[in-house]
N, C-alpha and C positions, 0 to 999 in steps of 0.2 A: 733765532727764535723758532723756526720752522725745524733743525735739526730738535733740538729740546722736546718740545711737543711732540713730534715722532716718538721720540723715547720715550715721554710719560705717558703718551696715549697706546701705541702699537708696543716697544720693544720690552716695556714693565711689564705691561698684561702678560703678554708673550711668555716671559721668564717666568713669571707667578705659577700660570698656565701648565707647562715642564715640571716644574717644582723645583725649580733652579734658586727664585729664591720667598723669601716667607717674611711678612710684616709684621709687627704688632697692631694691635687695634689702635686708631688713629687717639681715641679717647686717653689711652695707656701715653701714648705718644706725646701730647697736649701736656700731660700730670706731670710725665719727667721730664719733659724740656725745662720747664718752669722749676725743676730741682736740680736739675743739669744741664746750665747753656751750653756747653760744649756738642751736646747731642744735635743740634738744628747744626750747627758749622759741620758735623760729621755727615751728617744729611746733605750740606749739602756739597761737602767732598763725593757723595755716593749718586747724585745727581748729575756731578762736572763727570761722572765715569760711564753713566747711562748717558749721557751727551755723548761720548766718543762714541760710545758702541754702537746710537744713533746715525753718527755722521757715517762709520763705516760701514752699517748697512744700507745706506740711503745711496754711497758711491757705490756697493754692488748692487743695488736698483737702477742707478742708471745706469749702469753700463752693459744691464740685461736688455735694458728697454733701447736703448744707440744699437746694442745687436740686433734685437728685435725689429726695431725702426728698420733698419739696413735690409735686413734679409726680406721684410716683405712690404717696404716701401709706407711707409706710414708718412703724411704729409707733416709740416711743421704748424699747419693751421690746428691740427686734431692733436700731435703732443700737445701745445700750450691749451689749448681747451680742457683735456684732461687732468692738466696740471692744474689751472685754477679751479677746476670741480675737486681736487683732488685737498687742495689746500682750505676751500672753504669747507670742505667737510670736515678739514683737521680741526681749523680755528674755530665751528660750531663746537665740537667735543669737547676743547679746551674749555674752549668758555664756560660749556657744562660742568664738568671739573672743576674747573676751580670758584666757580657757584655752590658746588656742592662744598668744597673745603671752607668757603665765607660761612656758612649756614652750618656746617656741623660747629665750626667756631665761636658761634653765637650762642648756639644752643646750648655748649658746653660753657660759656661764661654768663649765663644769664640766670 
């Protein structure tokens, strides 16, 4: 769950950001799913692929920070401190996200 969230929160923005890659509007999105179910199963093939690319940035994150940790001694009291600051600021964002995806949903069926 925590690799996932990485990716929809930090590694999608990120890509968009480049211009690596480019959405339709969510509204557009909503019209043709409902003409073509196939399109949500391909979403979420393009999701399971943002999940790696997730996982594999998150292992060259830690393996900067085990370096980092090493070279100038950083206790194991202060990684895990940082880590759960780190995680509940993910799972606030998520929450936000996908509060906003319930609520444009609404909007658009009501």
């Amino acid at each position: 769950m925590v690799v996932s969230r990485f990716g929809s929160l930090i590694i999608e923005p990120l890509l968009k950001v480049i211009s690596f890659l480019k959405f339709e509007d969510y509204k557009k999105f909503v019209i043709a799913s409902q003409k073509d179910p196939k399109i949500e199963l391909l979403s979420e093939v393009n999701n399971t692929y943002r999940t790696v690319i997730s996982l594999f940035s998150l292992v060259l994150l830690l393996k900067l920070y085990a370096f980092l940790a090493s070279k100038y001694g950083f206790s194991d009291n202060i990684g895990f401190i940082i880590l759960l600051i780190l995680l509940l600021i993910l799972f606030l964002f998520s929450y936000k996200k996908q509060t906003g995806f319930v609520t444009k949903r609404v909007k658009l069926n009501s």
